[in-house]
N, CA, C and O atoms as CSV, one atom per row, in Angstrom:
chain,resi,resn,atom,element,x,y,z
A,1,UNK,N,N,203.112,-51.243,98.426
A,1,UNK,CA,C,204.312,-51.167,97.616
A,1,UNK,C,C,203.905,-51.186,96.145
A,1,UNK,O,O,203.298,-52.148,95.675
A,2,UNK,N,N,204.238,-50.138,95.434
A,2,UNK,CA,C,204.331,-50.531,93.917
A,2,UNK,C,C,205.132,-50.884,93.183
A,2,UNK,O,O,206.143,-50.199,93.033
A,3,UNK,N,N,204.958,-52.020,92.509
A,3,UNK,CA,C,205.551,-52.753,91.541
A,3,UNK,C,C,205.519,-52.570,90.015
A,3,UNK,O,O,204.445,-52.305,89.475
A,4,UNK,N,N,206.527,-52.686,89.371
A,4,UNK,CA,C,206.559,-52.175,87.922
A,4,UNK,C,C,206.685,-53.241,87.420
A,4,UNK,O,O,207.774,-53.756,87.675
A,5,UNK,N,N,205.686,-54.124,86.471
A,5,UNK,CA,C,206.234,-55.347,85.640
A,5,UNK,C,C,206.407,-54.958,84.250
A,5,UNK,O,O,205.995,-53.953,83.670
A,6,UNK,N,N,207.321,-56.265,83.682
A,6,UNK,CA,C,207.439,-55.892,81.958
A,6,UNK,C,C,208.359,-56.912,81.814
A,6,UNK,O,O,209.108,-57.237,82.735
A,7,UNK,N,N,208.360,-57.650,80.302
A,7,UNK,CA,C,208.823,-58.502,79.826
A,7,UNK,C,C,208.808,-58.147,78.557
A,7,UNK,O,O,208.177,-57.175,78.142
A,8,UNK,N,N,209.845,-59.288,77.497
A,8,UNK,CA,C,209.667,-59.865,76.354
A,8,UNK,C,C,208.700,-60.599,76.119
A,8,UNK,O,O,207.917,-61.051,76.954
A,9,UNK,N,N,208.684,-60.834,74.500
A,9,UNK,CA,C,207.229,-61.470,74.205
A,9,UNK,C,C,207.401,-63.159,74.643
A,9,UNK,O,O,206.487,-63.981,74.703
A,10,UNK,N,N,208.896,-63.394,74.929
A,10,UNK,CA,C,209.172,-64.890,75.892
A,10,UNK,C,C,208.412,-64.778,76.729
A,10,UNK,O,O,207.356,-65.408,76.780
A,11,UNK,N,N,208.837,-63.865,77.643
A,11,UNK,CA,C,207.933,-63.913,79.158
A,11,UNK,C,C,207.140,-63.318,79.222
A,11,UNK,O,O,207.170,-62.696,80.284
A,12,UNK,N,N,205.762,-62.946,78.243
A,12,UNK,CA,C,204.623,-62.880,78.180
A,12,UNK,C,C,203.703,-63.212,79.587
A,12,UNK,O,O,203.484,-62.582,80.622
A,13,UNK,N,N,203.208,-64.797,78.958
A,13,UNK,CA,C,202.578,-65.490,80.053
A,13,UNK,C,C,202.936,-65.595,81.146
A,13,UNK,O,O,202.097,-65.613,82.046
A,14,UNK,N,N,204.440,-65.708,81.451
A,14,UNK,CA,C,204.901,-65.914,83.039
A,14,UNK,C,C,204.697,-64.356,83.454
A,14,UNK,O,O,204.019,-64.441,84.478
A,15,UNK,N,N,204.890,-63.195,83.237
A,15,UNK,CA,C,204.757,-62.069,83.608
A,15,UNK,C,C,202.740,-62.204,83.409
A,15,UNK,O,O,202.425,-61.299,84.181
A,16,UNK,N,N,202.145,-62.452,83.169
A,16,UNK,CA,C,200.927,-62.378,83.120
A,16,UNK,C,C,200.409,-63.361,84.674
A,16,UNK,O,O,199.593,-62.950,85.499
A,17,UNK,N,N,201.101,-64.625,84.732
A,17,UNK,CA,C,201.189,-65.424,86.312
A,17,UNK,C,C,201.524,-64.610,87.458
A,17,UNK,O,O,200.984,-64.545,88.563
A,18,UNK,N,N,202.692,-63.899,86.895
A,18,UNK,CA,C,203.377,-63.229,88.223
A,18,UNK,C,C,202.269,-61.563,88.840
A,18,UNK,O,O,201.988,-61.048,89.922
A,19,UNK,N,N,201.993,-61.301,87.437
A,19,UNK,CA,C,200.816,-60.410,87.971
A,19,UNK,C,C,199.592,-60.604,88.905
A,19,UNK,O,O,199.120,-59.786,89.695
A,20,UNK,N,N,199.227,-61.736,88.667
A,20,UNK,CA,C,197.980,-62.123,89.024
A,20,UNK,C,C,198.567,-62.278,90.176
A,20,UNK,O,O,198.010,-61.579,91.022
A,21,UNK,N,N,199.555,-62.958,90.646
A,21,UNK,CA,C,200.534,-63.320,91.934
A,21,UNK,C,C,199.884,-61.948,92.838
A,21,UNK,O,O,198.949,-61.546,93.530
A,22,UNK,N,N,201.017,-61.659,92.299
A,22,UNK,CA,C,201.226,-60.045,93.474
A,22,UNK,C,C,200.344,-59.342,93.618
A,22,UNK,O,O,200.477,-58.513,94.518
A,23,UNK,N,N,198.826,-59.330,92.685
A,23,UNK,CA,C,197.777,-58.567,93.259
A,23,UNK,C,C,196.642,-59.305,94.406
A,23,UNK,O,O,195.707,-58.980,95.138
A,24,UNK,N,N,197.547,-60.687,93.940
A,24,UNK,CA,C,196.404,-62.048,95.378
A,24,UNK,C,C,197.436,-60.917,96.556
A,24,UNK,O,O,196.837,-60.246,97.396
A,25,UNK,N,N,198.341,-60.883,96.491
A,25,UNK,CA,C,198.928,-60.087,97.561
A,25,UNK,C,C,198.870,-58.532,98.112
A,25,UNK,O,O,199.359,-57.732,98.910
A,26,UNK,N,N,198.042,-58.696,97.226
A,26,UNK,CA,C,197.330,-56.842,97.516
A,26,UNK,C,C,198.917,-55.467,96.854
A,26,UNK,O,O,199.050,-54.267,97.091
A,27,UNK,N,N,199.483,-56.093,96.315
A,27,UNK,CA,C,200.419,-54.933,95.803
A,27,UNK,C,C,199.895,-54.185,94.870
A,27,UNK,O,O,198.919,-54.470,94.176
A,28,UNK,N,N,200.764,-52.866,94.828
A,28,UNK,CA,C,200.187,-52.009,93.749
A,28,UNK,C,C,201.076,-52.388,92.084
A,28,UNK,O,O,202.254,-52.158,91.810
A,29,UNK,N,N,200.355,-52.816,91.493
A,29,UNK,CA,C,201.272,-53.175,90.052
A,29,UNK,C,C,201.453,-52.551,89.072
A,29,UNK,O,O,200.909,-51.535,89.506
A,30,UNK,N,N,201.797,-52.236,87.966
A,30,UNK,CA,C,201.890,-51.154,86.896
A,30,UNK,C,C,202.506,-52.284,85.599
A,30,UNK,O,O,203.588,-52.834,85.806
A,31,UNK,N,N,201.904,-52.509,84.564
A,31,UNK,CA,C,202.447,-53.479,83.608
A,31,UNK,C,C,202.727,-52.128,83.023
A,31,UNK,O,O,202.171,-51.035,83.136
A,32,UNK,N,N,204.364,-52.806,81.986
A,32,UNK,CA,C,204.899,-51.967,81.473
A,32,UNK,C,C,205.238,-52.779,79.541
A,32,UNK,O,O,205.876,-52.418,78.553
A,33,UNK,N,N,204.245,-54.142,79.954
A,33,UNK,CA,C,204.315,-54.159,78.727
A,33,UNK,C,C,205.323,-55.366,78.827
A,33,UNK,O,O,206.112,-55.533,79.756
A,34,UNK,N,N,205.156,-56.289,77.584
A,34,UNK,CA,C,204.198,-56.442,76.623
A,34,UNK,C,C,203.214,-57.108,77.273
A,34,UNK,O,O,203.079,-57.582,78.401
A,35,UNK,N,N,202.099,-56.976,75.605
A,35,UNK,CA,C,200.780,-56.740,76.078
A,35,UNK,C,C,200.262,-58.084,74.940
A,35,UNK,O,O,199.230,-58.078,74.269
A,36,UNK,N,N,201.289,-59.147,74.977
A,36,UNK,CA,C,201.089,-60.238,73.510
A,36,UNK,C,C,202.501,-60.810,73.370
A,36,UNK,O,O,203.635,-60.488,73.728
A,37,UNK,N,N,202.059,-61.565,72.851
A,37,UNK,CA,C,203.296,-62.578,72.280
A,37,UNK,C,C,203.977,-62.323,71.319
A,37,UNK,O,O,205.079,-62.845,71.151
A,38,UNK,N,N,203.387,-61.367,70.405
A,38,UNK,CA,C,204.087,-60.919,69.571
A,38,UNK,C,C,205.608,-60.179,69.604
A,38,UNK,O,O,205.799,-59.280,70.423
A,39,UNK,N,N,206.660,-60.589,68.695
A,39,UNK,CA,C,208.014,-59.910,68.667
A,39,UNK,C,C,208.169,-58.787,69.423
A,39,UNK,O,O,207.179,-58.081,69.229
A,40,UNK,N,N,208.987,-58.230,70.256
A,40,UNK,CA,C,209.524,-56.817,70.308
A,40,UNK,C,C,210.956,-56.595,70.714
A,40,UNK,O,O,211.620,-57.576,71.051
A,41,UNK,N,N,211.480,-55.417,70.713
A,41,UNK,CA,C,212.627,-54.944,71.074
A,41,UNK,C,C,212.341,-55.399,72.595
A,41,UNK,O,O,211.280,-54.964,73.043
A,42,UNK,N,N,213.237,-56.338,73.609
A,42,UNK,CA,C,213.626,-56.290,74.316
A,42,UNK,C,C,213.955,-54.626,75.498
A,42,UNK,O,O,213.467,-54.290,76.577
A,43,UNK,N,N,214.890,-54.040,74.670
A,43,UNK,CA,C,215.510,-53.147,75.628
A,43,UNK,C,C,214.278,-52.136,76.038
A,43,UNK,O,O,214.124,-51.823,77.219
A,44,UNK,N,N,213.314,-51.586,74.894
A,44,UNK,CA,C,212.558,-50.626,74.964
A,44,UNK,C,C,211.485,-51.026,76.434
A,44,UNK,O,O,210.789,-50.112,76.877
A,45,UNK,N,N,211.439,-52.177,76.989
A,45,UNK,CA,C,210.600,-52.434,77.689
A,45,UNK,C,C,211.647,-52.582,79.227
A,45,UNK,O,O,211.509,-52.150,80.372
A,46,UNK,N,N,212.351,-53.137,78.769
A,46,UNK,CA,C,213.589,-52.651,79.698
A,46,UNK,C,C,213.762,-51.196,80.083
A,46,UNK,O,O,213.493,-51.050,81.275
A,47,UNK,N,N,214.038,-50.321,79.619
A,47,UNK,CA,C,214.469,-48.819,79.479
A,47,UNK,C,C,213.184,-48.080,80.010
A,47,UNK,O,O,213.239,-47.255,80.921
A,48,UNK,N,N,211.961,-48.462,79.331
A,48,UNK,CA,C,210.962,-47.584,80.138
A,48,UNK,C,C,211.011,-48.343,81.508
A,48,UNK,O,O,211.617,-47.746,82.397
A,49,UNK,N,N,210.519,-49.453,81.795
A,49,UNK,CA,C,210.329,-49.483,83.372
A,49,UNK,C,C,211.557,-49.475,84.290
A,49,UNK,O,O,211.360,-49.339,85.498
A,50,UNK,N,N,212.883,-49.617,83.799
A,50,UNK,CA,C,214.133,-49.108,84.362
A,50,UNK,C,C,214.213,-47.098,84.682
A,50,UNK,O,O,214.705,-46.634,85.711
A,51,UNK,N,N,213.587,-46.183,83.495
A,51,UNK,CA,C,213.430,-44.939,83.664
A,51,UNK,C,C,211.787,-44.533,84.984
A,51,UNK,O,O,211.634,-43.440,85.528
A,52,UNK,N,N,211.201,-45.282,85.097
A,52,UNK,CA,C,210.054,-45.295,86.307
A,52,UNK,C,C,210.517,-45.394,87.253
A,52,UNK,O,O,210.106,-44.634,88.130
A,53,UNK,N,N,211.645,-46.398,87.613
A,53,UNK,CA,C,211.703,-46.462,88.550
A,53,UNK,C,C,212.733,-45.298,89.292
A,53,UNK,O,O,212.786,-44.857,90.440
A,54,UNK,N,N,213.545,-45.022,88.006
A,54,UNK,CA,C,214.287,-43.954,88.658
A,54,UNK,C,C,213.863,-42.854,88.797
A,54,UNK,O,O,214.735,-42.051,89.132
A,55,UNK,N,N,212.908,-42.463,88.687
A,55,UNK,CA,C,211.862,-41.210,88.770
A,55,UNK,C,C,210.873,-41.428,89.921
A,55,UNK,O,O,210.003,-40.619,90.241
A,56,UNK,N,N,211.165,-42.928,90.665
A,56,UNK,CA,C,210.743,-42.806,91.650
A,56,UNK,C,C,209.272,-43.121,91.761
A,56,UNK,O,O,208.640,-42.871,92.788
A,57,UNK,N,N,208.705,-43.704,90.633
A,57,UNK,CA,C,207.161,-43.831,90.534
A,57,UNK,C,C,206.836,-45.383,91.274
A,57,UNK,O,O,205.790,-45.562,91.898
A,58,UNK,N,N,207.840,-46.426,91.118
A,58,UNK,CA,C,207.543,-47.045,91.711
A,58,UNK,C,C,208.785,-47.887,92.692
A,58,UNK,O,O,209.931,-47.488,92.488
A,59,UNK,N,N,208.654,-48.760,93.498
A,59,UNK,CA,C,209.428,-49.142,94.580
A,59,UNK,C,C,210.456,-50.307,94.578
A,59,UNK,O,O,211.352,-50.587,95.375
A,60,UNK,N,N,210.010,-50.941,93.340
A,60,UNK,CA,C,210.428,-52.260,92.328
A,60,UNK,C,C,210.258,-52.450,90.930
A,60,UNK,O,O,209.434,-51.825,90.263
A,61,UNK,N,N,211.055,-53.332,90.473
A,61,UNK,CA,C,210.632,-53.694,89.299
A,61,UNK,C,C,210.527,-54.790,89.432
A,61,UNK,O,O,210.856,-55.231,90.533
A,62,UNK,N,N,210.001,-55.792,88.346
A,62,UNK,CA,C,210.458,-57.008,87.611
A,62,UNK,C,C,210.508,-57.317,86.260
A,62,UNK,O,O,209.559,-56.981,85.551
A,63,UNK,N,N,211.305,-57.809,85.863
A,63,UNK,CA,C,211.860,-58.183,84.180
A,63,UNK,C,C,211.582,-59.617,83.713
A,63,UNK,O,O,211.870,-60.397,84.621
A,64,UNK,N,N,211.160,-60.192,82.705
A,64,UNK,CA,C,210.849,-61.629,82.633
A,64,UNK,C,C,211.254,-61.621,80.925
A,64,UNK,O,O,211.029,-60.783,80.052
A,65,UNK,N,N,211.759,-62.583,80.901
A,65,UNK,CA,C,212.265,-62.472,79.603
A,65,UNK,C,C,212.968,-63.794,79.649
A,65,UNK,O,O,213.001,-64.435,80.700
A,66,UNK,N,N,213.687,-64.345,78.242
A,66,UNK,CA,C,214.665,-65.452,78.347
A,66,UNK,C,C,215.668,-65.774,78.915
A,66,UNK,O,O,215.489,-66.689,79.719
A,67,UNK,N,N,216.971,-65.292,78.818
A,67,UNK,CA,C,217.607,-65.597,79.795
A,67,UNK,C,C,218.064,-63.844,80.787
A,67,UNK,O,O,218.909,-63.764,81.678
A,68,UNK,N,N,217.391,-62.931,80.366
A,68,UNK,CA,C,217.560,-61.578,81.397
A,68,UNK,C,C,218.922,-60.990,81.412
A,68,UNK,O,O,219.387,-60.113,82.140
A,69,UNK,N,N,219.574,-61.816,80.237
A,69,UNK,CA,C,221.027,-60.382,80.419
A,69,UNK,C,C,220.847,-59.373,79.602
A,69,UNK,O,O,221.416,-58.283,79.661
A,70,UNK,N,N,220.013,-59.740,78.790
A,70,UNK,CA,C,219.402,-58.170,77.965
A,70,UNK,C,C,219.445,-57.230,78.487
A,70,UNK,O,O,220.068,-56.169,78.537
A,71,UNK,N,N,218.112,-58.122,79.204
A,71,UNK,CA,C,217.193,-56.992,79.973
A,71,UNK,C,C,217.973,-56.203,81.170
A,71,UNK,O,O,217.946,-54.973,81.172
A,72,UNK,N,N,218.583,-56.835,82.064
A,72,UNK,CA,C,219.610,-56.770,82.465
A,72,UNK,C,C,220.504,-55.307,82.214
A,72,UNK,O,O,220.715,-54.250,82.807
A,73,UNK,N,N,220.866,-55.966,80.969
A,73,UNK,CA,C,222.351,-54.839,80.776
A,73,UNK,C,C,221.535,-53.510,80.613
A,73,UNK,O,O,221.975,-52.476,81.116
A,74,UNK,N,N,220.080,-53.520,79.759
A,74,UNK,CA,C,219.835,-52.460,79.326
A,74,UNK,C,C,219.215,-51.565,80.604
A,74,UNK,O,O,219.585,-50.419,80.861
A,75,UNK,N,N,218.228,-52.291,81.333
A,75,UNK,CA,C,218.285,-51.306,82.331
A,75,UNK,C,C,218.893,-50.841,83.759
A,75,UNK,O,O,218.331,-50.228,84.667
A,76,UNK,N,N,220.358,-51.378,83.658
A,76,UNK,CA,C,221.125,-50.839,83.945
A,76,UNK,C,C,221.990,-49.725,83.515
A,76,UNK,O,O,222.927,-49.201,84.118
A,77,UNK,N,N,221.407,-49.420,82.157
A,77,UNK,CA,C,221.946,-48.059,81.841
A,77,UNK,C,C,221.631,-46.861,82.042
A,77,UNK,O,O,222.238,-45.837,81.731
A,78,UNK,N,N,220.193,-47.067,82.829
A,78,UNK,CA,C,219.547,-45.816,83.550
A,78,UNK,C,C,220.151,-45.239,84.974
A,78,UNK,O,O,220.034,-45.755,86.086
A,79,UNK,N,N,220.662,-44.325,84.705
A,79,UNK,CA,C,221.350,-43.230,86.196
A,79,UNK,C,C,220.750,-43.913,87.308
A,79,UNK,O,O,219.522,-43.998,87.283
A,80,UNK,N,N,221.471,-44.504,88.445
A,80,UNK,CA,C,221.029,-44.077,89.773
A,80,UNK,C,C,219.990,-45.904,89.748
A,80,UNK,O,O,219.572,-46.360,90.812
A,81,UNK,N,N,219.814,-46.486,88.709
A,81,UNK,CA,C,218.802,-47.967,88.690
A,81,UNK,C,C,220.087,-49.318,89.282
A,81,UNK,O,O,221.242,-48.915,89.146
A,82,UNK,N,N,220.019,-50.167,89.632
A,82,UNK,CA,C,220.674,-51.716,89.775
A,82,UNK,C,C,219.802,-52.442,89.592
A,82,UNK,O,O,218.941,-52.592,90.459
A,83,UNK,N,N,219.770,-52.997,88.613
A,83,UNK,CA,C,219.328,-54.049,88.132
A,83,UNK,C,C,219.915,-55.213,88.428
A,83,UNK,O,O,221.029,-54.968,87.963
A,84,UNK,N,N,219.999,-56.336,88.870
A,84,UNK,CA,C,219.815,-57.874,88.922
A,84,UNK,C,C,219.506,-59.239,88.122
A,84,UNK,O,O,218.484,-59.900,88.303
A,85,UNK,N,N,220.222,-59.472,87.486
A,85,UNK,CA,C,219.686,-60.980,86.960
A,85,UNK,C,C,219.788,-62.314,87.794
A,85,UNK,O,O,220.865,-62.909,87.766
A,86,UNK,N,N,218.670,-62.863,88.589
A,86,UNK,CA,C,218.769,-63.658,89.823
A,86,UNK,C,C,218.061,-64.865,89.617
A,86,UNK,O,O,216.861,-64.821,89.347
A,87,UNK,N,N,218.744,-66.074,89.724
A,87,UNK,CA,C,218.339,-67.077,89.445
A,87,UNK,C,C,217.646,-67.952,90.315
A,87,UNK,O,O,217.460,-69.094,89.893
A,88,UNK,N,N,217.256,-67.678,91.362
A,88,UNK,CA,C,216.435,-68.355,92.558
A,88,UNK,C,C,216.417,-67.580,93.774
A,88,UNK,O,O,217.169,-66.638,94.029
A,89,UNK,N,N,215.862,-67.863,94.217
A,89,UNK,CA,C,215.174,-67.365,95.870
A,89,UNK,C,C,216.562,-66.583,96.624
A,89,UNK,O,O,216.396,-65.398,96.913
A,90,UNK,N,N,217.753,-67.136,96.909
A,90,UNK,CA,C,219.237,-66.908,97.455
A,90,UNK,C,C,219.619,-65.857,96.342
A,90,UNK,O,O,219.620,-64.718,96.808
A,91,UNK,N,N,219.816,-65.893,95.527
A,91,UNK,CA,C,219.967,-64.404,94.743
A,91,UNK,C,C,219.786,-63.562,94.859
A,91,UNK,O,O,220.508,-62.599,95.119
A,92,UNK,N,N,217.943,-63.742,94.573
A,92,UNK,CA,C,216.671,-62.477,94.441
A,92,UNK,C,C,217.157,-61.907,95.908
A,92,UNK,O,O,217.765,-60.838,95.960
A,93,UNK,N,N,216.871,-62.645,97.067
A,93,UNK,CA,C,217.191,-62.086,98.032
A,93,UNK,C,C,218.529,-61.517,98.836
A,93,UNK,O,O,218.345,-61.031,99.953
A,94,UNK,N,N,219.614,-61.559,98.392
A,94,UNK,CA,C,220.810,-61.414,98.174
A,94,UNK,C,C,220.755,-59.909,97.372
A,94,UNK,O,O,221.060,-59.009,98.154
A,95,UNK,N,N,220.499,-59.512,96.254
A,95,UNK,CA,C,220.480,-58.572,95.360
A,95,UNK,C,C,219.785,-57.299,96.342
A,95,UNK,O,O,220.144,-56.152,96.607
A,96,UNK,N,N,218.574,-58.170,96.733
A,96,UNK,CA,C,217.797,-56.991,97.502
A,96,UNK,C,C,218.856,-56.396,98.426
A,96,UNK,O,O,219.560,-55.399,98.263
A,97,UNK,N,N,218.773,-57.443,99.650
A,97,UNK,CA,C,219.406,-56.932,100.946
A,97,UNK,C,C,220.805,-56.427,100.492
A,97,UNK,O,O,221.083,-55.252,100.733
A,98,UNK,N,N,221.634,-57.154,99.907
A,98,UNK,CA,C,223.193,-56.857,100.192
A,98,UNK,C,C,223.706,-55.603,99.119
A,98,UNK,O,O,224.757,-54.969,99.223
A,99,UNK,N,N,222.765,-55.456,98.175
A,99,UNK,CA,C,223.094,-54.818,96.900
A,99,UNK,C,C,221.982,-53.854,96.697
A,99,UNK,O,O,222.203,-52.746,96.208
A,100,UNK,N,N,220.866,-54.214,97.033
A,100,UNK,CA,C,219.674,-52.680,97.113
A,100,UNK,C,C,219.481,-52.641,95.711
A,100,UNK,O,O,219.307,-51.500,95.282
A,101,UNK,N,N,219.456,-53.650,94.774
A,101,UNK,CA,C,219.095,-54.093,93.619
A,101,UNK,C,C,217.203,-53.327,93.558
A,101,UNK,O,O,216.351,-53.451,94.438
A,102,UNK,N,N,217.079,-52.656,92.354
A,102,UNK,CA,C,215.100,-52.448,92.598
A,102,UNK,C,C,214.729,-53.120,91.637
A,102,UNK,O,O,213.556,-53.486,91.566
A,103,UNK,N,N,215.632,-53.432,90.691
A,103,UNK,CA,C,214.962,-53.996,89.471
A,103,UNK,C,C,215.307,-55.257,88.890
A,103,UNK,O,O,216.095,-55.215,87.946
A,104,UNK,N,N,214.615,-57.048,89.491
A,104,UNK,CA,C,215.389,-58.044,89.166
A,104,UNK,C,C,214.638,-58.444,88.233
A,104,UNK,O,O,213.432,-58.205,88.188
A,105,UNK,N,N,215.413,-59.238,87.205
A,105,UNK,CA,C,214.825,-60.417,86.456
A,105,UNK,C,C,215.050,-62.012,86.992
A,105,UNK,O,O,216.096,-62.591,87.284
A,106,UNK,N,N,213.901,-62.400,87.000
A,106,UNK,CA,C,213.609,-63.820,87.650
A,106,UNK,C,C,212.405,-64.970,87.759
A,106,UNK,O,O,211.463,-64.192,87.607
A,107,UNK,N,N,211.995,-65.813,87.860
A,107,UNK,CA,C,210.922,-66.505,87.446
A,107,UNK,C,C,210.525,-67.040,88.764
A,107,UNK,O,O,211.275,-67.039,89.739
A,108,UNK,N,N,208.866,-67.669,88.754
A,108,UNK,CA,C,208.787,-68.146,90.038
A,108,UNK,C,C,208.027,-67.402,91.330
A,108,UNK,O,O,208.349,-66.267,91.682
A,109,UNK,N,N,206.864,-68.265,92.068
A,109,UNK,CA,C,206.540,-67.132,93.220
A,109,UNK,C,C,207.311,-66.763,94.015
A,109,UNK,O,O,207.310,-65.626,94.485
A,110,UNK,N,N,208.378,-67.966,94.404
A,110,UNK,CA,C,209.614,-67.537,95.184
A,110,UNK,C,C,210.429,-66.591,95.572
A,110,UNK,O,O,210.826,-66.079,96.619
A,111,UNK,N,N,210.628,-66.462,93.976
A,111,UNK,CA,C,211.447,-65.140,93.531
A,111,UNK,C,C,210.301,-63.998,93.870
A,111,UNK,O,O,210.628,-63.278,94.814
A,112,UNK,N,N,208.814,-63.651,93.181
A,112,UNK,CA,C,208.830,-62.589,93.749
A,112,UNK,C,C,208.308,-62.218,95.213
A,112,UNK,O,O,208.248,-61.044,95.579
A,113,UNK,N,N,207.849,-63.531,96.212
A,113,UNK,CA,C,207.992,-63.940,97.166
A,113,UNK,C,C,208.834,-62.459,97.971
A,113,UNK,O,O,208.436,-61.399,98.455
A,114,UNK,N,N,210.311,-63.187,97.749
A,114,UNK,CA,C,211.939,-62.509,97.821
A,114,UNK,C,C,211.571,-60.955,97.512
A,114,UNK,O,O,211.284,-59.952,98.166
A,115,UNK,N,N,211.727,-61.289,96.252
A,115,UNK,CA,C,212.052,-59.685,95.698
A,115,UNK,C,C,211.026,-58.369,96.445
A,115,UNK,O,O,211.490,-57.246,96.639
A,116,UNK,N,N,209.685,-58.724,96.778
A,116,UNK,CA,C,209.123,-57.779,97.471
A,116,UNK,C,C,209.555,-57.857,99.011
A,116,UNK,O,O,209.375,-56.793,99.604
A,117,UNK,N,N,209.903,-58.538,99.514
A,117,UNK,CA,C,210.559,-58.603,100.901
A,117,UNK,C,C,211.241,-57.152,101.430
A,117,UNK,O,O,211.793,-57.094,102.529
């Protein structure tokens, strides 16, 4: 399965954890950025890995950021994407199954535990 990650310069490090995560799990990953702690536009990192996925390059996303309604709203503005803002394990997995959500924001192995399920 390939996975698309990307965050704000908040969720830097936790998107840098969650990477390391999912490749102990043998997934295919694709960082979409950022690449530092330093400031950035939110949406732009949103919008590209929200436009990947709708092109079909990869099978998921994940978003890490502060509280994810940004990220959220913005890449949900891509044709044909559902995005998710999911706050624990019952969500993440909820979004998937009931809603066919590809792209959540969420923290935690749990969550992406869930979310690749």
């Amino acid at each position: 399965m390939s996975i698309a990650l990307g965050s704000d310069h908040n969720g830097f490090r936790l998107k840098e954890l969650i990477k390391e995560h999912l490749k102990a799990l043998g997934k295919d990953i694709h960082d979409y950025g950022v690449y530092s702690e330093d400031p950035v536009d939110y949406p732009d990192i949103a919008l590209k890995l929200a436009e990947a996925i709708s092109q079909n390059k990869h099978e998921r996303g994940i978003l890490i950021c502060g509280t994810g309604i940004g990220m959220t709203i913005a890449a949900n503005k891509v044709p044909g994407v559902y995005a998710a803002n999911c706050h624990g394990a019952f969500s993440t997995e909820r979004a998937r199954k009931s809603n066919n959500a590809q792209i959540m924001r969420g923290v935690g192995e749990s969550f992406c535990d869930k979310m690749i399920s």
